[in-house]
N, C-alpha and C positions, 0 to 999 in steps of 0.2 A: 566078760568084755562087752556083749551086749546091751548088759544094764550100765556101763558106764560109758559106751560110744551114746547111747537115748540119753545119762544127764547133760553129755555136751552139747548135744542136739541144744535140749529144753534149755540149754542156759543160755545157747548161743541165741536162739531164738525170742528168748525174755530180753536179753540184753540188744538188739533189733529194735524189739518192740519199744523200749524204752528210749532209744536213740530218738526213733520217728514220733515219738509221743515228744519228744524234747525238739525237734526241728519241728515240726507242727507249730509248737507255739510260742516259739522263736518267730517264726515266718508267721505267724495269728497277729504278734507283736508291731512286725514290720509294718504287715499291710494295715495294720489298726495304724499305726503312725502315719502313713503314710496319707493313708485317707483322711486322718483329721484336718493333717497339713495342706492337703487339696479342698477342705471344707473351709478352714480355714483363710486359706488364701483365696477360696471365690467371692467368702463373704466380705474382703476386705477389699479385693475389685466389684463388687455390687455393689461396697458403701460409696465407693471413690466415684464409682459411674453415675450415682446419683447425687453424689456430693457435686461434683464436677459439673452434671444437665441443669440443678437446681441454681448451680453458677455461672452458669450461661447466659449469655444475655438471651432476650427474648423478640430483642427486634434489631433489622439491621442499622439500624440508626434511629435517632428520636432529639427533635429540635427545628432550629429556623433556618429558614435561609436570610441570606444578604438583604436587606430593603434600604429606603431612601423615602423621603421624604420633606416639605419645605419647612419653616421655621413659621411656628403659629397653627398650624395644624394638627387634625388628628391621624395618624396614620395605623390600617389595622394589618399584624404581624402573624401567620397562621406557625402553629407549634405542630408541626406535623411528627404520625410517627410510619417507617416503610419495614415491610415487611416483618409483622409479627406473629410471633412463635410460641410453642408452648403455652400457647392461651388456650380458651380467649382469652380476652381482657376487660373487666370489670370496675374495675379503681384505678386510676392515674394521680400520682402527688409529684412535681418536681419543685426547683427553684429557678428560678429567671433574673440575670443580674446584670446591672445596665449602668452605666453614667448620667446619674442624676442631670446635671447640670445640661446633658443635649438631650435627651428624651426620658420621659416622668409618664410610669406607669396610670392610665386613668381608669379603665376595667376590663372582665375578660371576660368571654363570652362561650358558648357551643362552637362546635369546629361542626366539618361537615360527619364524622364519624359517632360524634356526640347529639346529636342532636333531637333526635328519637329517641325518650327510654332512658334518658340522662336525666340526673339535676341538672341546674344550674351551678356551674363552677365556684369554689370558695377563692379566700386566695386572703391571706396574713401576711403583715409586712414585717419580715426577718431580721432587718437590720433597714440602715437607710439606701441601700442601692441595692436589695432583693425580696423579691416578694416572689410565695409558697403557695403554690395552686394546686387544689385538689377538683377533681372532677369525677363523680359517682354512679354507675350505673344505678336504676332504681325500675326499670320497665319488665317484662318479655325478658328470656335469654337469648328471643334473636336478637334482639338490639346489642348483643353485646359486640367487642372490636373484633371480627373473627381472627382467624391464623390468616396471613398472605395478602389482609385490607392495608391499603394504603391510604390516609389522610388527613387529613386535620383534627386533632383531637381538641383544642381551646382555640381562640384568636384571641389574643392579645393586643389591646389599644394603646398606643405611646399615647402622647402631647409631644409634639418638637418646639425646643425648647433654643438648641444651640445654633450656630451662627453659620451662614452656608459654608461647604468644606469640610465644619464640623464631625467628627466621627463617634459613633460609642460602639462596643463591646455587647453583645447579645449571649451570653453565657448561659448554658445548662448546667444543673448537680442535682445528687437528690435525687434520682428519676426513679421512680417505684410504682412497677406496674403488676398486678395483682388478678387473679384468675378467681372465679363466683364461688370455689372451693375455701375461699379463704388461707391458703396456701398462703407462705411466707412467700412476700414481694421479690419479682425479680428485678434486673436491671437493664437497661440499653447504654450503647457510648453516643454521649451528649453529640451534638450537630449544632456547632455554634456559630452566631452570624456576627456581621457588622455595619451599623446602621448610618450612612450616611447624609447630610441634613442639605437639601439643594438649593440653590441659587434663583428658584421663583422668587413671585409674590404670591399669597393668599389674598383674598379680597373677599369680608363677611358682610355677608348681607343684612338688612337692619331692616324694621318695618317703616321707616323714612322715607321707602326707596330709594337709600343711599347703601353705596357697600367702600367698608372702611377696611386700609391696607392694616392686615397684622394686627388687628384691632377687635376680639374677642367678648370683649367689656361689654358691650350694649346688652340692656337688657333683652329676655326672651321676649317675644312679640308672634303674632302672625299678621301675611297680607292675603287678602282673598284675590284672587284672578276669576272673576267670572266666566262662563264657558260662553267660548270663543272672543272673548275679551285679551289687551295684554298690557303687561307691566315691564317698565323699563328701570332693574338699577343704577345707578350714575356713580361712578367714584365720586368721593365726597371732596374732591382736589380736580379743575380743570386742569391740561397739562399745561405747565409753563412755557415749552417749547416745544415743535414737533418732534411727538413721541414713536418710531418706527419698532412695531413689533416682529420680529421674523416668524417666516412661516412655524408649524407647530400646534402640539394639542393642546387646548386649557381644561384642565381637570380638576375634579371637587366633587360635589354633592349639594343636592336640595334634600334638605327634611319634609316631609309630609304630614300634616298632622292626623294622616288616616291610611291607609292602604292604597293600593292604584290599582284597578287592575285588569285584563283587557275588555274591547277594545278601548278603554279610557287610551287618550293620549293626548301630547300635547308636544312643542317646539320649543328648546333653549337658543338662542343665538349670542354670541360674542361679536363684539366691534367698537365703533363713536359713536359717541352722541351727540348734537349740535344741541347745547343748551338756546338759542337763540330762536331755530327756526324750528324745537323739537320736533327733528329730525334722525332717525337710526341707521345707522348704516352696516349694514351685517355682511362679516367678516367671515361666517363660520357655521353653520347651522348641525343642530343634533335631536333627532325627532323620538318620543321617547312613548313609547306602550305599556301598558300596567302591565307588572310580572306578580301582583299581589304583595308587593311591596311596599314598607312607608320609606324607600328613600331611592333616590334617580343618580344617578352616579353619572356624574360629568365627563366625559371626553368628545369636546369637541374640536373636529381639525380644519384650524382656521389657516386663510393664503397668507403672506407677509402684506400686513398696513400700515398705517401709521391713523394714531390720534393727532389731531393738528392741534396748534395752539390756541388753545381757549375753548376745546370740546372735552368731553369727558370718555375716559375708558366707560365700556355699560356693557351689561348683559340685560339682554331681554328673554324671556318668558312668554309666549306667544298660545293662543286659541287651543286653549284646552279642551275637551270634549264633555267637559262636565265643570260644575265652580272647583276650582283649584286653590286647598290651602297650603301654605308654605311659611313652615316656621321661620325666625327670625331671629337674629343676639344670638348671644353665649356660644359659638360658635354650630351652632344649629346647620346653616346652610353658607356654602362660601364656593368661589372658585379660585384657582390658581394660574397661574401666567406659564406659559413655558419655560424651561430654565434657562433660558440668554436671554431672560425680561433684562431689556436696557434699562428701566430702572423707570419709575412712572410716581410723580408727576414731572418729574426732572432724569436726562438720564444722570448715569452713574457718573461720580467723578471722571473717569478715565474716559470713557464718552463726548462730557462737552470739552476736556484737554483737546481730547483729536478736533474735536470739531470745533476748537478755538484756533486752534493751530489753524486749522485748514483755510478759517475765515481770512487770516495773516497773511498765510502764502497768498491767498489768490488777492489781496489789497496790496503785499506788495509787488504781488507781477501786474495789475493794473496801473500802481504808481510809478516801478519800473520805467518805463520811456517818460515821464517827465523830471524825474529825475537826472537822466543822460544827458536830456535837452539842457538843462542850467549847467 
């Protein structure tokens, strides 16, 4: 009995052991499944996580704002980009797309973030109303765009072309912005503007000292202004009737054909001109100090005057602190009227209507009592 209660012992205990040898790796099985599945599945949220950051844009926006500007002039348009991410940023390529017919791309330049350490911008024209700007890092890696810079990446120069009122479309696509790693480009969501063309006048100055309305043509020239010397331009139109300007700023720009720079300075003024008794009569004065610049940007805020009949609208240029050169033509150097220019040398239709009309009323409330009298 002995010897056969030990073989059930031994069998029971093989048969045991062969269970747990068999739940062992059953359960070896599981957790091997298991685990693959958990490898599995991190590595397919680690692709997604970086599939996803790599598709993310990289800045909170990237584009223009709204501008305006008169018809005949240059107007310059900054392509800004806010807050960028996952840079730096090294390469910028977008497209820029506009309505030909109110504003025609003329070239594009460094922005304030570019301007150190960059090329010079390229820029291909896509079709007839887009043109493909690229802009290059090439300096230093600090000069690149950091993370969290805000500013202008290119400035973009219209010509205004269309008729006050006028509007165009300032469209972004394409926008590929690229890190010194050479990493596939990322993207931003476009910021798009609309450019509205205003109801000034321009007036371009000419080495004649005349300055011609909306009239860019003349060739390039320069006039010298000796220091402390001054020059007065004249519209090239006395006005036919008294012309009343309302208060407001006149703005433009003089070209220099050198740098300015302090204390250099010198005086712009807006007003009449009495061709008869050359006589100036100043309306508005804007005093200007070299910032090491070759160009003086106009804002001058003149009171409400008027040009009388048979003087000339003029800007004069006044006692420079050294000889003063200043280009001329092709629209080089110009200024612009406030936008309720009544209209010069004549006003606007709707203008001499009222002030036809008005002439009427008051002849006949004059004639009035001789007519009752008959």
């Amino acid at each position: 009995m002995r010897g056969r209660d030990t073989f059930c012992h031994e069998a029971l205990s093989g048969r045991k052991d062969m269970l747990k040898d068999r739940y062992n790796r059953i359960m070896s099985r599981k957790v091997l499944k298991v685990v693959s599945v958990a490898v599995i599945a991190l590595s397919v949220l680690v692709a997604l996580t970086f599939s996803a950051s790599a598709a993310d844009p990289i800045a909170d926006s990237f584009g223009v704002e709204d501008a305006n500007g008169y018809k005949n002039t240059i107007v310059t348009v900054p392509v800004n980009i806010t807050n960028p991410q996952n840079g730096p940023i090294a390469t910028i390529i977008f497209n820029i797309s506009y309505n030909k017919t109110v504003i025609n791309f003329t070239e594009v330049q460094n922005g304030d973030l570019t301007s150190v350490g960059w090329n010079m911008p390229t820029y291909s024209e896509d079709d007839w109303e887009k043109i493909k700007i690229m802009v290059t890092h090439n300096g230093p890696d600090e000069y690149v765009i950091q993370n969290g810079t805000n500013g202008s990446v290119v400035i973009v120069n219209f010509s205004v072309l269309g008729e006050p009122g006028e509007t165009s479309y300032m469209n972004l696509s394409g926008i590929q912005l690229s890190n010194l790693d050479g990493d596939p480009p990322s993207t931003a969501p476009p910021q798009n503007g609309t450019f509205t063309v205003g109801g000034a006048q321009a007036w371009y100055l000419h080495n004649d000292t005349r300055m011609y309305k909306g009239n860019m043509s003349k060739p390039e020239g320069t006039v010298t202004i000796p220091n402390g010397n001054t020059t007065n331009w004249t519209a090239n139109e006395a006005a036919t009737v008294d012309v009343k300007f309302p208060a407001g700023n006149w703005t433009g720009w003089l070209t220099l054909n050198a740098t300015f720079t302090a204390p250099k300075n010198f005086t712009a003024a807006v007003g009449s001109y009495n061709t008869t008794t050359s006589v100036f009569s100043s309306e508005g004065t804007q005093k200007f100090i070299g910032d090491g610049s070759a160009k003086a940007f106009l804002d001058i805020p003149a009171a409400e005057f008027t040009v009388s009949k048979g003087n000339n609208l003029s800007l004069q240029v006044s006692n420079p602190s050294t000889d003063l050169v200043i280009k001329t033509g092709a629209g080089n150097s110009f200024i612009t009227s406030p936008e309720t220019d009544p209209g010069y040398p004549v006003p606007e239709l709707s203008t001499t209507i009222l002030f036809s009309v008005g002439l009427l009323a008051l002849a006949a409330y004059i004639l009035r009592p001789r007519f009752l009298k008959r």
